[in-house]
C-alpha positions, -999 to 999 in steps of 0.1 A, spaced: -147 478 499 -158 506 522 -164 491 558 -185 514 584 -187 496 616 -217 498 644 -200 490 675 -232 488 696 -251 468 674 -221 444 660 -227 452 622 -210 464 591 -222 485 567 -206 478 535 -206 486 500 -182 467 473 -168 470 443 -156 439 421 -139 436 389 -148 405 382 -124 390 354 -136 355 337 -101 334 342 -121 303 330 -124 292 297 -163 293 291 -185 321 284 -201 326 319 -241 339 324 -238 338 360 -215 336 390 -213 324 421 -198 340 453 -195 325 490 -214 345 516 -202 325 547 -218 347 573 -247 333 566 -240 299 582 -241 315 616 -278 328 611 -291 289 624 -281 271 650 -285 241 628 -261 256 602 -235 269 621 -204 253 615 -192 237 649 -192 204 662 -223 197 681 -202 190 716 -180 225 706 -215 242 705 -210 258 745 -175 263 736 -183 286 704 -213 304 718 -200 310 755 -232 327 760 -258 309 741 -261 309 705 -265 338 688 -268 347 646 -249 361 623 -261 370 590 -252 389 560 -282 412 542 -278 418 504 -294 451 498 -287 455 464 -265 442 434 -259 464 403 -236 463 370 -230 502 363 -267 512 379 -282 482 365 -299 461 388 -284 425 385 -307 396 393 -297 372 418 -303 342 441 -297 330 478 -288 291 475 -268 263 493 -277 241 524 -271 271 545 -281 294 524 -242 307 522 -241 309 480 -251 342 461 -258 335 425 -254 365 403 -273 366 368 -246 385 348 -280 394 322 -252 390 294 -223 363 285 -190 375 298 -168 357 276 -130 343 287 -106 373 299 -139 398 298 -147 418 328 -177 431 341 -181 452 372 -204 443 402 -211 468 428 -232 448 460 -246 468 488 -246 448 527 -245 450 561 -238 422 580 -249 412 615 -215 396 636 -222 370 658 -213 365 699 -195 335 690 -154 331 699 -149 307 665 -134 319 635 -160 345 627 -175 367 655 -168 390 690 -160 380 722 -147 398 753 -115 410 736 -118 409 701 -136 410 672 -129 386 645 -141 395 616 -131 366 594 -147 349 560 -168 380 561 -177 396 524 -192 378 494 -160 361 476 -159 350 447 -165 312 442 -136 293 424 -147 274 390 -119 250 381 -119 216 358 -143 200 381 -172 228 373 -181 254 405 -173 253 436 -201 260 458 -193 243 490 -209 254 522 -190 262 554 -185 232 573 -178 223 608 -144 199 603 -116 218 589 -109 247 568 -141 246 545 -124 275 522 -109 276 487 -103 310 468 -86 329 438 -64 358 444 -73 394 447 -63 429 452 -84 445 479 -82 480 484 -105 487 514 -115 517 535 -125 514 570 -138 536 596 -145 522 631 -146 536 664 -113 557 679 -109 528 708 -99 497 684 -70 489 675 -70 470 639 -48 439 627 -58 431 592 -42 415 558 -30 438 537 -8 471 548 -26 503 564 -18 528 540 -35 561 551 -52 569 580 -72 594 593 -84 604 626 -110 625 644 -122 629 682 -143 591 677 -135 579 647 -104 568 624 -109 557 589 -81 534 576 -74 528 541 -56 492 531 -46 475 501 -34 443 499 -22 427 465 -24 391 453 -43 376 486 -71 351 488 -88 364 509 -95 394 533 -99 394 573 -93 419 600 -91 416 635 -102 443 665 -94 450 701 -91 479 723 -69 462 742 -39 450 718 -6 458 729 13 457 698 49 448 692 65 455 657 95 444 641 109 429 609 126 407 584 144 418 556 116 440 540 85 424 562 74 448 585 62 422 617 37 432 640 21 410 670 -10 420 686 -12 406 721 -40 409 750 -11 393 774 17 425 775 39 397 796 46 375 765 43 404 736 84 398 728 81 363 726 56 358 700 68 385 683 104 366 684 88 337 669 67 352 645 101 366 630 118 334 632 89 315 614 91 341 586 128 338 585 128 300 590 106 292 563 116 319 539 154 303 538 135 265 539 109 271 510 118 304 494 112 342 506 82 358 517 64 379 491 47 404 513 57 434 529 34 426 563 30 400 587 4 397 615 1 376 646 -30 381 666 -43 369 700 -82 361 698 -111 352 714 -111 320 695 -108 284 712 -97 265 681 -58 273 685 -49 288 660 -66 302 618 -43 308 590 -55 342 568 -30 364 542 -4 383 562 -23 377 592 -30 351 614 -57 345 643 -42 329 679 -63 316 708 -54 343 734 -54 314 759 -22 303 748 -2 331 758 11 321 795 45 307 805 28 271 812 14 270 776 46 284 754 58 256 737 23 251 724 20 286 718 49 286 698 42 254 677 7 272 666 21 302 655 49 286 632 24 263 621 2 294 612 30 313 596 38 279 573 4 285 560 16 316 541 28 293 521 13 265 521 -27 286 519 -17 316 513 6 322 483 3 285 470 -39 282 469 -62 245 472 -93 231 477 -88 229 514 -123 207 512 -117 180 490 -81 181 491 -67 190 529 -40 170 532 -22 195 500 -18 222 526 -24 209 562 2 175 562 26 198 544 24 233 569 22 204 602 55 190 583 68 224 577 57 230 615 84 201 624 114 217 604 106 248 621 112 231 655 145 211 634 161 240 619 158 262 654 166 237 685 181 209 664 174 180 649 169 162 677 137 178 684 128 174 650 130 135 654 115 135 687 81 155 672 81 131 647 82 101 670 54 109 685 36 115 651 42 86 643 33 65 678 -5 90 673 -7 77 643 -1 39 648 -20 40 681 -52 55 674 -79 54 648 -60 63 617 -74 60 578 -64 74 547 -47 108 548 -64 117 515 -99 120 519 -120 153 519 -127 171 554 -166 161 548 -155 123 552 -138 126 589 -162 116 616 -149 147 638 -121 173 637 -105 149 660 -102 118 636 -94 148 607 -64 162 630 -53 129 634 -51 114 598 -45 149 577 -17 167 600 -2 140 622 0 111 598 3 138 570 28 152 584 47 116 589 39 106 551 62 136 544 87 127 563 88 96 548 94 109 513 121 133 531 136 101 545 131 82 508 146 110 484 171 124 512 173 166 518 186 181 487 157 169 462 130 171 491 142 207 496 147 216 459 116 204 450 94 222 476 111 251 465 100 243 427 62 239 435 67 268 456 80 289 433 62 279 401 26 279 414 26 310 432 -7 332 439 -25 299 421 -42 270 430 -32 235 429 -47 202 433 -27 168 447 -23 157 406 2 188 403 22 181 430 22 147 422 34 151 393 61 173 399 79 151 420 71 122 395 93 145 367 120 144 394 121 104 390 103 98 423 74 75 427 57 96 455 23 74 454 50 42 461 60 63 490 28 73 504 8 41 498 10 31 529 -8 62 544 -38 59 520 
């Protein structure tokens, strides 16, 4: 990808290249790509909770958009279609089978208009968030496409792995977070152009300020780097952004990238997992809001693995990643202040869970009433439902066996039937276990 941005008028000017390899086994005429911005071009699309609305758009609503110029196969123009609900899917007419394992290159030219809006995608007073931005590649598994659009509850996201090599050039003042590692860079007297690669991600986001104060350090061979607006708390979230890497790394099994990103944002939702890089509410980061600040970045950081390197279908299956990283969130806490604080998250889990409105843990985002109700059933009682099958098959095979799906579906994605079943192999009756949270 090469990136120009317009600071004044909030847009990217992009052009992309794509190898586009046929994993699936049918001959494909067409395929499908997710071209999120889009649902932020309505106020009727965009993907916030009607009573979140004033909280997303501090200053009134305003679009976002993406504009496909053009979309060619080596200098042939290649047919295709805006679709969806929110017109957020691109369908590209291949104008030839590509049969399984073939590739065929697609070149797409687009600029992209960034919204005023403090959510996921967007620029506020600090930062630009430029997140769930470029036309990705739809996933097509058993079950056909996926061509969800981008809803309001959840993380309405599900992807394939990529390597992205990506030049940028934006203005001299910024100061850029982003997946992947900043190989080269190059400077003049307004301008520096940054070239990044990052291998085997699912995705691609990058995050600007001119007023980051950054703090680095690292972990074994991860180079850790925090990017705070508050200078006052820069050594403690880069303390715990080590200690979640470490943490989970001796928990689940090591780290596979060489970078690691913690970044303070406009964004009001907490806290956004991405590859290498994660998105934190800047809001967080004063003394009376630290414990909270540092339960939202280990939660993050467990997405690595639980997102990142292990891929789902964060849509119809949420629980798969979000019960296990709020879980992983609680060993964090357990393997750093004891296990009495461990227990003491947990119990009041599990009094959330019995007290208020609580249904079954494993229903799609699209079937919670709000993000409240979803937040409730798929982290909190999700994250008591695995405790209960730590409780049921005791440390060593809960551990070991993490460390199995871990290790043998990296960079892929899963569904609940594979995890299922890999616990079934190990002689435990997990749906037994979990019955009761259904």
């Amino acid at each position: 990808m090469d990136i120009i941005l317009d600071d004044e008028s909030k847009r990217l000017l992009c052009n992309q290249n794509i190898e586009y390899v046929n994993n699936t086994d049918t001959t494909l005429e067409k395929v499908y790509f997710h071209i999120y911005p889009n649902a932020f071009s309505k106020k009727e699309f965009a993907p916030f909770e009607k009573d979140e609305m004033e909280k997303a758009y501090p200053n009134g609503f305003n679009e976002g958009y993406i504009d496909i110029k053009n979309i060619l196969n080596n200098d042939k123009k290649l047919e295709y279609k805006i679709k969806g609900d929110k017109y957020d899917v691109l369908e590209v007419n291949l104008g030839r089978q590509l049969k399984p394992n073939e590739k065929i290159s697609i070149d797409l030219k687009y600029n992209i208009k960034i919204p005023n809006s403090v959510g996921r995608f967007g620029y506020g007073d600090n930062t630009i968030n430029i997140t769930n931005w470029f036309p990705i590649a739809c996933v097509y598994d058993e079950r056909g496409w996926n061509l969800k659009s981008y809803e309001s509850v959840g993380d309405p996201f599900y992807s394939e792995t990529s390597d992205f090599n990506v030049k940028m050039l934006v203005p001299k003042k910024y100061k850029v977070g982003s997946s992947g590692k900043i190989i080269n860079q190059k400077n003049d007297k307004e301008k520096v152009m940054y070239e990044i690669q990052a291998k085997r991600v699912r995705d691609f986001a990058f995050i600007l300020s001119d007023k980051f104060d950054i703090k680095t350090d690292s972990f074994k061979n991860v180079s850790i780097s925090t990017y705070n607006l508050n200078k006052d708390l820069s050594e403690l979230s880069t303390k715990i952004a080590k200690d979640s890497i470490e943490i989970f790394s001796s928990l689940f099994g090591e780290y596979p990238y060489d970078t690691y990103s913690v970044v303070a944002s406009d964004f009001y939702i907490g806290g956004m997992e991405y590859p290498n890089l994660v998105m934190i509410d800047q809001s967080l980061y004063n003394e009376k809001n630290k414990f909270l600040l540092e339960y939202v970045i280990a939660h993050e950081t467990a997405h690595q693995w639980w997102y990142s390197v292990i891929g789902n279908d964060e849509i119809s299956e949420p629980w798969l990643d979000e019960a296990l990283t709020e879980y992983s969130t609680i060993l964090y806490f357990e393997k750093k202040y004891g296990a009495e604080v461990g227990e003491k998250l947990i119990k009041t889990m599990e009094i959330q869970s019995k007290n208020y409105k609580s249904e079954n843990i494993f229903k799609p985002s699209t079937q919670y009433e709000n993000s409240a109700e979803y937040s409730l059933n798929v982290y909190t009682k999700g994250a008591v439902a695995f405790n209960e099958i730590r409780k049921k098959v005791g440390d060593k095979l809960f551990f070991e066996t993490l460390q199995e799906y871990y290790n043998k579906y990296m960079y892929e994605n899963v569904n609940g039937a594979k995890f299922v079943e890999l616990w079934n192999k190990k002689g435990v009756d997990i749906d037994k276990i979990v019955s009761e949270y259904k």
